[in-house]
Steps between C-alpha positions, in 0.01 A plus 500: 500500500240384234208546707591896493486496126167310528354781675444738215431278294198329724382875567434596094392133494185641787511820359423346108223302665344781693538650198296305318253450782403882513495499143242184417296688797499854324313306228312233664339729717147612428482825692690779354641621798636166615693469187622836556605432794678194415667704246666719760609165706644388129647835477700476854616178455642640143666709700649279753619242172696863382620593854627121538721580194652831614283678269370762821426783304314291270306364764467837661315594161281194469355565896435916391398470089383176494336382802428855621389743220386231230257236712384862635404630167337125396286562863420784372346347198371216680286738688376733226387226293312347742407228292283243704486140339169543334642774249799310478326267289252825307836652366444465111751700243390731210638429176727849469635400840600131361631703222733709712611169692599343229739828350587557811614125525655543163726793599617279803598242258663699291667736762614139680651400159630777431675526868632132414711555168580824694635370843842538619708217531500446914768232501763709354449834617314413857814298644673758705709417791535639877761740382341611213199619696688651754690663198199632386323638794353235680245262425167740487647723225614192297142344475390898462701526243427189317124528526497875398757385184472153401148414625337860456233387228358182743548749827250739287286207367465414838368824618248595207339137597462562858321869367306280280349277779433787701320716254291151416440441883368875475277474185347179631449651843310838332329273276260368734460872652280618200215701613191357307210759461149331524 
């Protein structure tokens, strides 16, 4: 009987490791694309860690957003940029862009302080039971609910930094696009 509770546990146990695996590889590796693609391996196995746990639609999410739509958009990038390793190592910063780092690093810091004093507390109000969920309309609309109430402000952090990095990905891409006249 104790080897079937060993089971799950030796699965997140593989899963953890793969886990960590992909994830060493999506930085280790040298070629873009490799890491990218090592990210999507990372992302599945993500998936399979949330499926293990009964979290389905979770995982359902993590295969479409994540794994699908996001390492999409950072191919995407990849392959705009274009950067080969020789102007990897040419890339040199302006002073008004080190300026607008470092505000822009500021407002993170104070935005992430600010979301600390801020947070709600998770252990008291986050403990709800099978009935309660049931009760409330099933588990989707309870974490709907909670991240549209409770979390809104890091939900909409969230997606102003993902606009961010795209907007940057798009400036530096144009950047190099400048048509010089002779």
């Amino acid at each position: 009987m104790e080897a079937l509770y060993l089971v799950p546990e030796m699965l997140f146990y593989v899963l953890a490791g793969l886990i960590l695996l992909s994830s060493v590889m999506v930085v280790a590796a040298r070629n873009p694309v490799t890491s990218a693609i090592f990210l999507v391996v990372d992302l599945f196995f993500i998936a399979a860690l949330y499926a293990q746990l009964d979290a389905h639609f979770t995982a359902a999410i993590q295969v479409l957003v994540y794994a699908g739509a996001i390492v999409v958009l950072f191919v995407f990038v990849i392959m705009i940029l274009n950067l080969k390793p020789e102007a990897v190592r040419g890339i040199r910063f302006s002073v008004g862009e080190a300026v607008v780092f470092l505000i822009t690093l500021a407002g993170f810091v104070i935005v992430g302080s600010e979301l600390a004093h801020t947070a709600p507390d998770v252990t008291t109000s986050g403990n709800l039971g099978v009935a309660a969920i049931e009760l409330a309309g099933g588990n989707t609309y309870v974490v709907a609910m909670r991240m549209f109430t409770a979390f809104l402000w890091p939900f909409e952090m969230a997606s102003v930094l993902i606009l961010l990095a795209i907007v940057a990905c798009v400036m530096v891409a144009k950047k190099d696009k400048r048509v010089t006249k002779v």
